[in-house]
TIRO-2110 file (N, C-alpha, C; in Angstrom, 1 decimal):
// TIRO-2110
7.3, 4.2, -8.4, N, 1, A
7.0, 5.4, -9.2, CA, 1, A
7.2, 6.6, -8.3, C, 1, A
7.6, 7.8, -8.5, N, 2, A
8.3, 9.0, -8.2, CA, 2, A
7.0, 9.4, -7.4, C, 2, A
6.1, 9.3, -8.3, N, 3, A
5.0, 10.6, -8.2, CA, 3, A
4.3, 10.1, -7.0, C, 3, A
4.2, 8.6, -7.0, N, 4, A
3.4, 8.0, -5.6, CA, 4, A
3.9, 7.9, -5.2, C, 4, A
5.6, 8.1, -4.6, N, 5, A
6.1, 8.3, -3.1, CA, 5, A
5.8, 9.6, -3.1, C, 5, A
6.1, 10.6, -3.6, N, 6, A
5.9, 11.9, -3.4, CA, 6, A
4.3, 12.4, -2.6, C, 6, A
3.6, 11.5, -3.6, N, 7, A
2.0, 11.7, -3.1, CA, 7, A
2.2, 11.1, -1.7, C, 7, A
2.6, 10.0, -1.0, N, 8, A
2.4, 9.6, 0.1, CA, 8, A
3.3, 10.2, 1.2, C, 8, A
4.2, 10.8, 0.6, N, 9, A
4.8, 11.4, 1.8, CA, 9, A
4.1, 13.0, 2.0, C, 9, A
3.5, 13.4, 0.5, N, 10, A
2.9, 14.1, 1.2, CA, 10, A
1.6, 14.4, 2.4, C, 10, A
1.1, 13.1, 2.1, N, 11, A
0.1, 12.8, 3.1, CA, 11, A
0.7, 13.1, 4.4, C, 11, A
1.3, 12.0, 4.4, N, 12, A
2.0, 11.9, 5.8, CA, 12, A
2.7, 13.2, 6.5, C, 12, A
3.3, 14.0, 5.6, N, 13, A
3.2, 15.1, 6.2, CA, 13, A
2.0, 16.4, 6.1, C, 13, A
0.7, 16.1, 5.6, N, 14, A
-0.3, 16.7, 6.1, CA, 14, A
-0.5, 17.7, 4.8, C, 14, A
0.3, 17.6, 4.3, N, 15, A
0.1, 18.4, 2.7, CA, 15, A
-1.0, 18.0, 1.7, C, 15, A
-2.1, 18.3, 2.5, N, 16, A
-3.3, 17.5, 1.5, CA, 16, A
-3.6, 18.1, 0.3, C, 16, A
-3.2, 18.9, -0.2, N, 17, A
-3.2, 19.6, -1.5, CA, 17, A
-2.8, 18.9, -2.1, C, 17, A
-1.3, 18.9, -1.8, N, 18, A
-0.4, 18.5, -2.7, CA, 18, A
-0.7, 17.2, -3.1, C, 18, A
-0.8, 16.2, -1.7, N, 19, A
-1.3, 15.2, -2.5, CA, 19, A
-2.8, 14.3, -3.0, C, 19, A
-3.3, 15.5, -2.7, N, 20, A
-5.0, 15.5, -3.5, CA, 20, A
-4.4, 15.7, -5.1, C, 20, A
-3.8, 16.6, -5.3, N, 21, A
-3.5, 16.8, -7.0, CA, 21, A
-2.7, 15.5, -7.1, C, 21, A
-1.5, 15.1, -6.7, N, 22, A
-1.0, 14.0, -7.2, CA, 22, A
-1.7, 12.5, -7.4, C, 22, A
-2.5, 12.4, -6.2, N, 23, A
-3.4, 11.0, -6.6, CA, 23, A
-4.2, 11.3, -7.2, C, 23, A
-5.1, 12.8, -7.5, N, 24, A
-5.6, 12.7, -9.0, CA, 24, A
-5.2, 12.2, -10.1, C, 24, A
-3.9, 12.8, -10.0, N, 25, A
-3.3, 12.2, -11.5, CA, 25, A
-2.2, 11.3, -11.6, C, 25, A
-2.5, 10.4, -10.2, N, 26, A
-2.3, 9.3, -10.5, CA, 26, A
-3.2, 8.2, -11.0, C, 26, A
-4.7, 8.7, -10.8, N, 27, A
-5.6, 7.9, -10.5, CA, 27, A
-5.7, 8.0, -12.6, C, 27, A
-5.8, 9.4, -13.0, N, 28, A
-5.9, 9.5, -14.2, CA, 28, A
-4.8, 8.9, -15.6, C, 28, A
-3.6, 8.6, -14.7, N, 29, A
-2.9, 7.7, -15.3, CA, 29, A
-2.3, 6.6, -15.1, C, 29, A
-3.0, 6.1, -14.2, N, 30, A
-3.4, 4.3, -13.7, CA, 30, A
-5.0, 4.0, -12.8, C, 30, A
-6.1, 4.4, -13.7, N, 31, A
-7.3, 4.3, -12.8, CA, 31, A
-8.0, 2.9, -12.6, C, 31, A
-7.0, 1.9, -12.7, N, 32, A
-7.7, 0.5, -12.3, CA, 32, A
-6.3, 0.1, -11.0, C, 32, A
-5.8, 1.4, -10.3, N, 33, A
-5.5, 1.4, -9.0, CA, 33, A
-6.4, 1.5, -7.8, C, 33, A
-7.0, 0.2, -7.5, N, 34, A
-7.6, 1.0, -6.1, CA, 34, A
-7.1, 1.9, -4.8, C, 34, A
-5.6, 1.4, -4.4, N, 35, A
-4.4, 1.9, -3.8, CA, 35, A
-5.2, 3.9, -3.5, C, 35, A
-4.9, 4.0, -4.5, N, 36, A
-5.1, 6.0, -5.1, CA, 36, A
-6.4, 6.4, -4.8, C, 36, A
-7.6, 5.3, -5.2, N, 37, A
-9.0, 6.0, -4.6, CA, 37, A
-8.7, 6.2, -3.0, C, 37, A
-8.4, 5.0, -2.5, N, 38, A
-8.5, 4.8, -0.7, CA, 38, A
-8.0, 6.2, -0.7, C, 38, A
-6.7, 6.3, -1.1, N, 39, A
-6.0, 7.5, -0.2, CA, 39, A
-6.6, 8.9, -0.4, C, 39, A
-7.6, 8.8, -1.8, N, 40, A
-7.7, 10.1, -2.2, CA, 40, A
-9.3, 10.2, -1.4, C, 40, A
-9.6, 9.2, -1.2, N, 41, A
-10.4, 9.2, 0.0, CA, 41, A
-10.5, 9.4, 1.5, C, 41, A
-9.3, 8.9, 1.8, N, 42, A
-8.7, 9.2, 3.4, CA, 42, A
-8.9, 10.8, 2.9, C, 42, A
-7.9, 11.6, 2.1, N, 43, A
-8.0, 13.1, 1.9, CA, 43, A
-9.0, 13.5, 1.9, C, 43, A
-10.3, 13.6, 1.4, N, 44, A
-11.2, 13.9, 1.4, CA, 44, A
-12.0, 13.7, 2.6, C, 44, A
-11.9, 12.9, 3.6, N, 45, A
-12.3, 12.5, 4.6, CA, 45, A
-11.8, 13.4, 5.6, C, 45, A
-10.7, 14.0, 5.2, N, 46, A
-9.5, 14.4, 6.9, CA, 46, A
-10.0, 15.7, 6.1, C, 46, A
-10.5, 16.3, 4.7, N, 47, A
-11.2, 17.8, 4.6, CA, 47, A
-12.6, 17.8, 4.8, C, 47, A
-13.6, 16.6, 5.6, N, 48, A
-14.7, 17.1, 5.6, CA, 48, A
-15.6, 16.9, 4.5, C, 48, A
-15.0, 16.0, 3.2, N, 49, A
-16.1, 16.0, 2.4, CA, 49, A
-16.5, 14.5, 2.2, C, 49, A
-17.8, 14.3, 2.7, N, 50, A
-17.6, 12.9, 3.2, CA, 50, A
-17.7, 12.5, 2.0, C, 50, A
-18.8, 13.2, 1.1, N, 51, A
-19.4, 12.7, -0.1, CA, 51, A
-18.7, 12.1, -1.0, C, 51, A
-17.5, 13.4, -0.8, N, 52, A
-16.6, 12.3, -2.3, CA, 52, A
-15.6, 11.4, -1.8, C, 52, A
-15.5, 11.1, 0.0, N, 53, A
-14.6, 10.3, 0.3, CA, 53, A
-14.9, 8.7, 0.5, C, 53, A
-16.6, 9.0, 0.3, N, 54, A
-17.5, 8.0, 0.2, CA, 54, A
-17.4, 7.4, -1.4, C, 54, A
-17.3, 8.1, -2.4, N, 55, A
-17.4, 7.9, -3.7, CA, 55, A
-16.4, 7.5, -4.4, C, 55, A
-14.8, 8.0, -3.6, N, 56, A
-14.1, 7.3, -4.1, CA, 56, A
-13.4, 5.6, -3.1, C, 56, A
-14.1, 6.0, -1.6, N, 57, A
-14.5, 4.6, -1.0, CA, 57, A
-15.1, 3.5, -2.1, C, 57, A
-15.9, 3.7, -2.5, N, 58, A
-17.2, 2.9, -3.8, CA, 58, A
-15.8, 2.9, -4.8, C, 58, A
-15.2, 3.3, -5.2, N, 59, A
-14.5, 2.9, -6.7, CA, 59, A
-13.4, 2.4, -6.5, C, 59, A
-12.7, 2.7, -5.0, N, 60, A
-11.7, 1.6, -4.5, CA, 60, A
-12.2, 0.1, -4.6, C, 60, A
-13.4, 0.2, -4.1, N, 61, A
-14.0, -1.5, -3.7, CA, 61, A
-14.4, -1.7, -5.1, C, 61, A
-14.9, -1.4, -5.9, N, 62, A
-15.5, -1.6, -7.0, CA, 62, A
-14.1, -2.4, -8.5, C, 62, A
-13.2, -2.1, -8.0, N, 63, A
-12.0, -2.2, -8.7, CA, 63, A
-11.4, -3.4, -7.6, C, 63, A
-11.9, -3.7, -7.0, N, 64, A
-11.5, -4.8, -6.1, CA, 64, A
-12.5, -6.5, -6.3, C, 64, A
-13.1, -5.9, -7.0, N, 65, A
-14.7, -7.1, -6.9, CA, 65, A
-13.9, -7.5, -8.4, C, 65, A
-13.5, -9.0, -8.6, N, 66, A
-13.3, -9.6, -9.9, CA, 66, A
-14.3, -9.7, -10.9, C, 66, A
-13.8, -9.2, -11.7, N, 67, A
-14.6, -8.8, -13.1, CA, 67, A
-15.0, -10.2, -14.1, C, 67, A
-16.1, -10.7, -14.3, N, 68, A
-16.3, -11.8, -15.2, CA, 68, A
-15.0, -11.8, -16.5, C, 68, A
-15.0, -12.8, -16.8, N, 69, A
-13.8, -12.9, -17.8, CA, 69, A
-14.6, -13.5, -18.9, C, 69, A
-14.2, -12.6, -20.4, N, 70, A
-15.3, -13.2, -21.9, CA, 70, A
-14.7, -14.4, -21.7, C, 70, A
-15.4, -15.1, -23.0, N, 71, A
-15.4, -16.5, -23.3, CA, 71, A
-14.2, -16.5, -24.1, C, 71, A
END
């Protein structure tokens, strides 16, 4: 997908803007990616806000734990 190499290289080059908006909306149009919380987490982490780097830590893992399956 375009949009996630774009988002990851912009990490890697320190463009946390840029790819704080793109993993939002990547997360908004694939949000049973844990992949996009982690990173949108690392971002949030390398700006100092732990709270929401913590919050989307919790939704990466949370999307990781296997979900009961109906009958």
């Amino acid at each position: 997908m375009e949009m996630e190499r774009t988002a990851r290289e912009a990490l890697a080059e320190g463009d946390l803007k840029k790819s704080m908006d793109l993993y939002t909306k990547l997360i908004e149009l694939i949000p049973q990616n844990p992949l996009y919380f982690t990173y949108l987490g690392e971002i949030f982490q390398r700006l100092g806000n732990v709270v929401e780097a913590q919050k989307c830590r919790a939704a990466a893992a949370a999307l990781l734990v296997p979900q009961p399956q109906s009958p």
